[in-house]
N, C-alpha and C positions, 0 to 999 in steps of 0.2 A: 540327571536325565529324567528321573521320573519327575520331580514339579516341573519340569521345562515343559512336559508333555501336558499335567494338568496346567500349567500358567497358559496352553495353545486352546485346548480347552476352551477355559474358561474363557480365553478371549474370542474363541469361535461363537462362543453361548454370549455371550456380551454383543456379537455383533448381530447375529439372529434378535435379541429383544428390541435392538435398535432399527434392526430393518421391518420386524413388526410393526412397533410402536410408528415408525413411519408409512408403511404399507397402509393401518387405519384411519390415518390421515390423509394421502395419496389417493385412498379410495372413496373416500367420503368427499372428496371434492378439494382438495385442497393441494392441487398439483396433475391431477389425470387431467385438469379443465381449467379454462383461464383464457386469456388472448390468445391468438396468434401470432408465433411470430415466424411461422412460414408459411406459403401459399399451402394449402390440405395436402396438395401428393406427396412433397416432400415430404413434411413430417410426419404422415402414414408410412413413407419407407425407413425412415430414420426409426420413428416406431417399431415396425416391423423388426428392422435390423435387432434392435433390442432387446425385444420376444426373442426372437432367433435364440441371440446367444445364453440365453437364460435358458431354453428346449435342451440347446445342445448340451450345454452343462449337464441337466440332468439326466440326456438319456446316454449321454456317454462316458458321465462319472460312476452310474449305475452297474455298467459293463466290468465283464470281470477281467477283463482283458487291462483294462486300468488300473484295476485293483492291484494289480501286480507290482506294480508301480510305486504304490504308497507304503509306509509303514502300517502294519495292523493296527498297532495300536491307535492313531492317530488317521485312522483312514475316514470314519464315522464326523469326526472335527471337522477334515480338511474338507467334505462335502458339505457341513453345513456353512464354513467361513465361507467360500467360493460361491453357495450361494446366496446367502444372505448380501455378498459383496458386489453380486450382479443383481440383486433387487434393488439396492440403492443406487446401481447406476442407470438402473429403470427412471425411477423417481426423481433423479436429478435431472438426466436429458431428455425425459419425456416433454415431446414436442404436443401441446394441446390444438384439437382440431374442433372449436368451439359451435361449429354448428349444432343447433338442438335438434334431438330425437322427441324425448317428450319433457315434459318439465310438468310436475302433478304439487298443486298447492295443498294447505290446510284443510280438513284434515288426515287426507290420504297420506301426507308424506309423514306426518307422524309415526303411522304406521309401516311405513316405508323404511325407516328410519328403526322400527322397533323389529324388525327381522332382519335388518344390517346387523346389530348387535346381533342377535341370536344367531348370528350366520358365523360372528367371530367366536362366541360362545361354543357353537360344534368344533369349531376348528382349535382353539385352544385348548378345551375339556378332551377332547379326544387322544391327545396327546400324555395326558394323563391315564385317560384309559388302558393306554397297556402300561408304558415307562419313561414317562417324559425324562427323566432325568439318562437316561440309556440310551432313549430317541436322540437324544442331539448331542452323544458322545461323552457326556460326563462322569458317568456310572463307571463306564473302563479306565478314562482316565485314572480316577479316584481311588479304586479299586487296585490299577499298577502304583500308585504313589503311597500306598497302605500294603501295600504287598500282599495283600489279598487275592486269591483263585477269581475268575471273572467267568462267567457265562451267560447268555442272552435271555433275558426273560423269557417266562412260561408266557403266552399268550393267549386266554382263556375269552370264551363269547359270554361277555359281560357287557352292561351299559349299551351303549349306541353299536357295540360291536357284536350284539345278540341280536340286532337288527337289522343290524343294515352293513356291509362288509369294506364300506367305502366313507365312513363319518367325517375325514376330512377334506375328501375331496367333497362331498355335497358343500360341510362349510363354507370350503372355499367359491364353490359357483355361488354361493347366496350371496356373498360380499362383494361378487364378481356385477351382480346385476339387483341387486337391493339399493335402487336410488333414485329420488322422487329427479333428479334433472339429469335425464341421458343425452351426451355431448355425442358428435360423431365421435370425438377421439376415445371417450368412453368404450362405447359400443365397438370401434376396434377392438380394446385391449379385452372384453369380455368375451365376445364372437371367440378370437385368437384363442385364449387363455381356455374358455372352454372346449373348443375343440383338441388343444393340448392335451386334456385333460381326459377325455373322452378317449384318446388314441393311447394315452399314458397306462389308462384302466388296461385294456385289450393286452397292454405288454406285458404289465405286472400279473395278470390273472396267468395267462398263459404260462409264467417261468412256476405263477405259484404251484401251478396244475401237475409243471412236470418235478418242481423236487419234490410236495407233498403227496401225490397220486389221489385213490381213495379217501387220503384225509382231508382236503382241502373239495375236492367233489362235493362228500357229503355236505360240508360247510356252505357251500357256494348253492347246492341244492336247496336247503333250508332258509337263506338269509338271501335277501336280495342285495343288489351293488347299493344303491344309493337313495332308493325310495321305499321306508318301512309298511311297504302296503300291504305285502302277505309273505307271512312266515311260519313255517311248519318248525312247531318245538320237538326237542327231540330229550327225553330225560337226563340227566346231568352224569350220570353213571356212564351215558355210553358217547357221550363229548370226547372226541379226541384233544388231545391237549395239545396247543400249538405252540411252535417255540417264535420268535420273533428273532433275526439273524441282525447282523453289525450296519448292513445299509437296509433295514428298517425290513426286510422277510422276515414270513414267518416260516418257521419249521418245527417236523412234529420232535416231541420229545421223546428221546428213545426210552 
């Protein structure tokens, strides 16, 4: 039972790199954009529909009321396979809506092009930031298959995380809209995805508020959500230490 759980794992983590490693392709043009091959409304709804189910998954696998549901140990997995497995059916039946928005030549798109990267750079580095390897359920696995005690990282404002409270959701809008040729179909899935993303913030602040209290105030005082424009330091002595929880909260450490 325990390698069955790490062999789920790792295949959860094997499908997550692959829907990446597609995702930066997908976004960079190579699937969001192309012909038609439906009149625009349909496959804006077909679209649509796809976003949809990819919200729902996360704001409903999020709930604890689910959680109940799953195995502990395998609960942190079963979130990233499901999603990773609805990003590639993004990719696959994304329906492109080829009218142009803007399309910026040499040598602007260069540059366009060099804050893409730096957009996946936040969003992969961040993940390290606290416990990549924990973030996407491997640490537990690992940990029951070594029969080792398991507990959720400390979660300390370090890097991008003594900045700015939100480093991979910024990533992600940069990749969302760093691109020298915006298609309409484009510009749905950014529009969409950021607004997701924006309402996603609001839900996760508010749960962090109410099991952190005090600790997650002050934090949230000091450090902005997503734009490192002004931050009050605060000496390292009196940093509350924050814990990070199995579907990716943080909580303090008693």
């Amino acid at each position: 039972m325990r390698l069955l759980l790490l062999g789920y794992s790792a295949l959860a983590y094997t499908a997550f790199l692959l829907s990446t490693a597609w995702a930066f392709l997908f976004l960079a043009g190579h699937g969001i954009d192309g012909p038609a091959t439906n009149d625009a409304w349909r496959s804006l709804a077909i679209d649509g529909a796809l976003l949809l189910a990819f919200a729902l998954h996360h704001s409903v696998m999020a709930r604890a009321g689910l959680k109940r549901f799953l195995p502990k140990l395998a609960e942190r997995s079963t979130y990233v396979l499901v999603a990773s497995l609805l990003l590639m059916a993004i990719f696959q039946w994304w329906q492109p809506v080829p009218a142009s928005v803007w399309h910026t030549g040499r040598p602007w798109s260069l540059l366009i092009w060099t804050i893409y990267g730096l957009g996946w750079l936040i969003l992969v580095g961040s993940t390290y930031m606290i416990d990549h390897a924990d973030f996407f359920g491997l640490k537990r696995a690992w940990r029951h298959a070594r029969r080792e005690a398991y507990s959720p990282p400390a979660f300390r404002e370090r890097f991008l995380y003594a900045w700015l409270r939100h480093p991979m959701m910024l990533g992600l809008i940069i990749t969302f809209w760093a691109t020298p040729k915006m298609s309409a179909g484009h510009l749905f899935f950014a529009v969409s995805s950021t607004a997701y993303i924006a309402v996603g913030i609001r839900f996760e602040e508010r749960d962090l508020r109410t099991e952190l209290g005090p600790a997650y105030d002050d934090y949230a005082a000091r450090v902005p959500a997503m734009l490192p424009l002004k931050r009050r330091p605060v000496p390292t002595a009196e940093r509350p230490a924050l814990r990070r929880g199995s579907a990716g909260r943080r909580r303090v450490r008693r």
